[in-house]
C-alpha positions as CSV (number, residue, x, y, z in Angstrom):
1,X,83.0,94.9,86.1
2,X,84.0,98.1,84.4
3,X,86.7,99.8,85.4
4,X,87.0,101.8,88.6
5,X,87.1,104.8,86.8
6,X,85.1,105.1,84.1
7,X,82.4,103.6,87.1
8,X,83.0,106.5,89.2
9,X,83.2,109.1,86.1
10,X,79.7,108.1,85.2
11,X,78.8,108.3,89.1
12,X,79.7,111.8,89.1
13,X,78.0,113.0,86.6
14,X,75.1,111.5,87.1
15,X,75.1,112.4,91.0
16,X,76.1,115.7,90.6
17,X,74.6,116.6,87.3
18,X,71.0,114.8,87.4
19,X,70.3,115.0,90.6
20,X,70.7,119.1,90.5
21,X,73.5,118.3,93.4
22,X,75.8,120.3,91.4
23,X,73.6,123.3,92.1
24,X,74.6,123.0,95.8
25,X,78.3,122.5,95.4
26,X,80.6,125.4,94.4
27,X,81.5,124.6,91.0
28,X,85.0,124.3,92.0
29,X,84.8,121.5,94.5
30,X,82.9,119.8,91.4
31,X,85.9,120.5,89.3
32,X,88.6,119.1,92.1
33,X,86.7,115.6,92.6
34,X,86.6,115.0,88.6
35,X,89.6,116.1,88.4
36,X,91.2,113.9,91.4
37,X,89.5,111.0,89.6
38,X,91.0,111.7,86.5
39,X,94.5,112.4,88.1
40,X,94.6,108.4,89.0
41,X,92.9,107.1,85.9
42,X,95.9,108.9,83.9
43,X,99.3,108.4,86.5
44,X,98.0,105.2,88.5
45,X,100.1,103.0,86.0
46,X,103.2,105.4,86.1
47,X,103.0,104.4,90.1
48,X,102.2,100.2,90.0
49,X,103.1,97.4,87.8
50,X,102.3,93.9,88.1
51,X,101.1,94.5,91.7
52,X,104.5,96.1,92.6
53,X,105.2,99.8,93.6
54,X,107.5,101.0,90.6
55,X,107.6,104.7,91.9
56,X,107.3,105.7,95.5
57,X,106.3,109.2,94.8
58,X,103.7,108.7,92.4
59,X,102.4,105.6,94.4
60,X,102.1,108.4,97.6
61,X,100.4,110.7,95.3
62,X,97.6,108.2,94.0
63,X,96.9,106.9,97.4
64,X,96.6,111.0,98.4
65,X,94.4,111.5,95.6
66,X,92.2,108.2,95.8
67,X,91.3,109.7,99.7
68,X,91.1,112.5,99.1
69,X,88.4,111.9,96.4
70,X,87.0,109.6,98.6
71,X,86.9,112.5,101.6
72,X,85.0,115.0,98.9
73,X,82.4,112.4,97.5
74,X,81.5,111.6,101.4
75,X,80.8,115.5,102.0
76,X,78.7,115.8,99.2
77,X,75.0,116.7,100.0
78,X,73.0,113.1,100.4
79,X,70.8,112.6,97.5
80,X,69.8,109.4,95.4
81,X,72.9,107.9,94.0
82,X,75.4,109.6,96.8
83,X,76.1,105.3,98.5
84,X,76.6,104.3,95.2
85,X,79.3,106.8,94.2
86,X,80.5,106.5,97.8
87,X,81.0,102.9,96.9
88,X,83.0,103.3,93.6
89,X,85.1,106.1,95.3
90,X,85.5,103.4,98.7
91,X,87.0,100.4,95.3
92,X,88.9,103.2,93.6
93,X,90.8,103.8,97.6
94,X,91.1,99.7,97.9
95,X,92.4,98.8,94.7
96,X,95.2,101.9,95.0
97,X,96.0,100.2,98.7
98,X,96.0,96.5,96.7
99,X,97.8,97.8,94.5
100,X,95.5,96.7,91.8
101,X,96.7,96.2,87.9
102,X,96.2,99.5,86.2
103,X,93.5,98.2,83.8
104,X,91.4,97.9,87.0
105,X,91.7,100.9,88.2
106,X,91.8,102.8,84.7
């Protein structure tokens, strides 16, 4: 399986770029989910280590962000690919709440 992120990344784009969702959603709410998504690719392993909490505040922030990305992809306009990307975005919130290795979720 490839990892949680990259999955979603290419879910994105492909949802809101290929489908023409993107011209329906204010660019800036486009910006915010990609930019949620990267926010836990890049801090997740500053906030879990071996399956164990190493930093509470980061750990808070990642299972903020993972929801919150989560929240934004389920408001997105329905169009082909939307249950796929709600999908990733649904792995990306588990494995944060598993507290999945860091490779996983990168």
């Amino acid at each position: 399986m490839k990892p949680l992120l990259l999955r979603l990344t290419a879910l994105v784009f492909l949802l809101l770029v290929a489908t023409g969702i993107r011209a329906q959603v204010p660019e800036s709410e486009v910006r915010q989910l990609w930019q949620l998504i990267d926010y836990v690719g890049v801090d997740y392993s500053g906030a879990v280590s071996n399956g164990a909490v190493i930093s509470t505040a980061e750990y808070a922030e990642m299972e903020e962000f993972a929801e919150r990305a989560f929240q934004q992809a389920k408001a997105l306009p329905n169009s082909a690919g939307k249950a796929e990307l709600l999908a990733a975005a649904q792995a990306l919130r588990s494995a944060v709440t598993r507290k999945a290795d860091p490779k996983e979720v990168s």
